[in-house]
N, C-alpha and C positions, 0 to 999 in steps of 0.2 A: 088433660092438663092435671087432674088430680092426681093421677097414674104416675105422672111427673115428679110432682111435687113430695110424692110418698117416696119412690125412689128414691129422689134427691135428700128426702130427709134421714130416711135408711141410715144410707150412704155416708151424710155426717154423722150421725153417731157409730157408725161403725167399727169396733174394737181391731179390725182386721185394718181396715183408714190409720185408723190411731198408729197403729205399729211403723206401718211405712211410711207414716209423714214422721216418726220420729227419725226412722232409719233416713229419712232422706234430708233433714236437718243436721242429722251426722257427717252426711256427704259434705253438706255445703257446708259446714265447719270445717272439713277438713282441706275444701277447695282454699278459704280463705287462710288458714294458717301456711298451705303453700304459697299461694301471695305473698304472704306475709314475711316469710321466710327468702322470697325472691327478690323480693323489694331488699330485704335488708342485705342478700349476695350483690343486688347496685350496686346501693352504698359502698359497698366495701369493695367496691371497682371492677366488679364482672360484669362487663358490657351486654356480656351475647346471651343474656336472660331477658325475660320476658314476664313482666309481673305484671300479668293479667290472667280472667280465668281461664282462656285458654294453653298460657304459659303453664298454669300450674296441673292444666291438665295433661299437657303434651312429658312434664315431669313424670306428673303420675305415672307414665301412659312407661315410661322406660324402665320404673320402679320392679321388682319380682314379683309375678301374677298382678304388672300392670294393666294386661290388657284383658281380665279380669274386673279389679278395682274402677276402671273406666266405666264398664259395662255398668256395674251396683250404682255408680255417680249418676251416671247416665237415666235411668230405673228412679235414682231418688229426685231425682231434678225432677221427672215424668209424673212420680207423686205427689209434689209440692204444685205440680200445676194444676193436679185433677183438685186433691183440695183446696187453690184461692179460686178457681173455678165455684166450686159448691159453697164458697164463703163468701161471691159476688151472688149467685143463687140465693142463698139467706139474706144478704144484703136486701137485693131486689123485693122480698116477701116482705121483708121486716121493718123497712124505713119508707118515707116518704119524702117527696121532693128534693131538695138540695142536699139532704141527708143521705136519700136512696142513689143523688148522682154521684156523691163523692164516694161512699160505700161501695160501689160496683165499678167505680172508675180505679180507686184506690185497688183493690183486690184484681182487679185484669192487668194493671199495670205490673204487678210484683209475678202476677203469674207469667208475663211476657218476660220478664229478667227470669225466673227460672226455666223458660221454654229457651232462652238463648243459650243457657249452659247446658241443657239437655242435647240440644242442638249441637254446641260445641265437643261434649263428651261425645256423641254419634260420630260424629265426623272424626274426632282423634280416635274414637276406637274401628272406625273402616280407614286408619291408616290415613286420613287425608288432615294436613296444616292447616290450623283457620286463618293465618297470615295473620299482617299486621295493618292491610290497608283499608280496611273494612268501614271504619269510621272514617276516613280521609274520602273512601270513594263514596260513602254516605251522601257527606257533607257538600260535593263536587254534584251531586245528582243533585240532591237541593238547591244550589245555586245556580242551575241553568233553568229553574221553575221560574216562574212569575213573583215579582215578588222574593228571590230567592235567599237576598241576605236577610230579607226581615223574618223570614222561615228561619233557618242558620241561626240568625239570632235570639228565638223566640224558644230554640232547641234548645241553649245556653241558659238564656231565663231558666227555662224547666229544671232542667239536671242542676243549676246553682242551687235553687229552691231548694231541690229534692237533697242536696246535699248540705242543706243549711238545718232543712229537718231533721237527717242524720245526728248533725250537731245539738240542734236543740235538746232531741229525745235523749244523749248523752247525757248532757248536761244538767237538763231536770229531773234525771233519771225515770223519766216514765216511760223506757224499756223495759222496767220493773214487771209493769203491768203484762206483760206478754209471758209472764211464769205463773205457773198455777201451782197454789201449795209450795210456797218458799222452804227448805228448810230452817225449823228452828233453831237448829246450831248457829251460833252470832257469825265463827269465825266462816262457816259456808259463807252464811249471808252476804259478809260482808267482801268474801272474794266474788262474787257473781257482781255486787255490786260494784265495785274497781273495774272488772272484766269488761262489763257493760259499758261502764262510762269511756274506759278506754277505747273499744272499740268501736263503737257507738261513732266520737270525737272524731276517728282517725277518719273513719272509712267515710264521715261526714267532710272531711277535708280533703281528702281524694276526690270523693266525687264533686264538691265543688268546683277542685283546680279544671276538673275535666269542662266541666260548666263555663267556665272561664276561657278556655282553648278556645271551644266553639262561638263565646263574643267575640273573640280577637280574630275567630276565623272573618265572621260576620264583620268585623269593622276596615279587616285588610282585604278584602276578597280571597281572600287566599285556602281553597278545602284545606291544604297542606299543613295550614297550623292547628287544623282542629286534632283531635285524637282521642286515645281509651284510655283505660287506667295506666297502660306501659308508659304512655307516654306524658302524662300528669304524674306518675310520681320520677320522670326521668326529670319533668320541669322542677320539680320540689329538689332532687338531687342537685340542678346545676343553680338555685340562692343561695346568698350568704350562709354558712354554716349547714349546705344542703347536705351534705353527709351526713350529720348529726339529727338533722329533721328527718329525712328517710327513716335512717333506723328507728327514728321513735315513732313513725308512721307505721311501719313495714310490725314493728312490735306489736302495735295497735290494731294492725286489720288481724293480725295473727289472735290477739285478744277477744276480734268479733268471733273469729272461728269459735274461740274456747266456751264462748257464752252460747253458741248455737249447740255446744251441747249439754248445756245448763239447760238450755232453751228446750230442747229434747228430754231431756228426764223431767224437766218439769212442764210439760207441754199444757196451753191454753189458747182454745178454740172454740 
């Protein structure tokens, strides 16, 4: 177990670690400003897009040495999971009780979102669609469990939550804290700051809606109205003034990209 422990602690300090989890923070900035970019083609009435991460990877994927570019995504997505790995690892040494559960809960959970975009870039770069019904047949497998809408619904609770934190950290700007060594330049400063809160806001509003789907799934029976991000910001598209709120959405998650590579040159770990 020492043997372990030495390793693992290697590992995080690792200048060789440092490098690829910035390179792959880059990735996922760039995944989101495709989003971002998709969402706002909605808006502006192109149907047959797909503003989710696989959307914006299957973009990528058509791009000039996209199938390339896919591969590096794919690679960085792979590094972002070995480090919240070794960051639940620190967690587990460092903390105790309810601190050590949220600490190693927090960190496997974020590493599971970037295992599904690694996942997804795999599969768009061996040529295979990750489709659109992924979350629908989810929620359908849920519902035939015991107990299945109050599961369904309990998924809803989670991702609201998790998408109200979004908002929160926006808002107080204690996304701040996740940069190390701010530039002293004010006018920097002060765009990472904007960048963040926008982003931060938007992508916290997304994933609420999504959180919301899956109550409405849970309260109609219905898997069919639950869904992913395509299909919460298609819901945001079709409110009053949904045009108008997309594109300031679709701006927004594009925002979170731009901070993930503030996030990146100023990396704190």
């Amino acid at each position: 177990m020492t043997d372990v422990k030495r390793a693992a602690g290697k590992a995080e300090n690792s200048d060789a670690l440092d490098l690829v989890i910035r390179g792959g923070l880059v990735a996922y900035g760039v995944i989101h400003i495709l989003i971002g970019w998709l969402a706002v083609q909605i808006a502006l009435g192109e149907k047959s897009k797909e503003a989710s991460g696989t959307g914006a990877l299957e973009y990528l994927a058509k791009q000039p040495l996209g199938g390339v570019l896919i591969w590096v995504v794919a690679v960085g997505m792979v590094a972002l999971v070995v480090w919240r790995l070794l960051e639940a690892w620190q967690a587990y040494q460092r903390e105790d009780g309810a601190d050590q559960v949220k600490g190693v809960a927090s960190q496997l959970f974020k590493g599971v979102l970037y295992g599904l975009l690694a996942y997804s870039a795999l599969q768009v770069a061996a040529g295979q669609s990750g489709g659109g019904g992924g979350t629908t047949s989810m929620t359908a497998d849920l519902m035939k469990m015991t107990a299945g809408q109050l599961l369904v619904g309990a998924v809803g609770v989670g991702v609201l939550v998790y998408g109200a934190y979004y908002v929160y950290q926006g808002w107080t700007e204690k996304f701040l804290e996740k940069l190390d060594g701010r530039p002293q330049n004010a006018e920097t400063s002060s765009a990472y700051r904007w960048l963040g809160k926008a982003g931060f806001i938007s992508k916290g509003i997304a994933i609420a809606v999504i959180g919301g789907l899956f109550l409405y799934a849970a309260a109609t029976h219905d898997p069919q109205k639950s869904g992913g991000l395509d299909q919460a910001l298609q819901e945001i598209a079709q409110q009053p003034f949904g045009q108008l709120l997309l594109t300031l959405v679709g701006a927004g998650i594009a925002c979170y990209g731009l901070f993930a590579f503030a996030r990146a040159r100023h990396l704190s770990r």
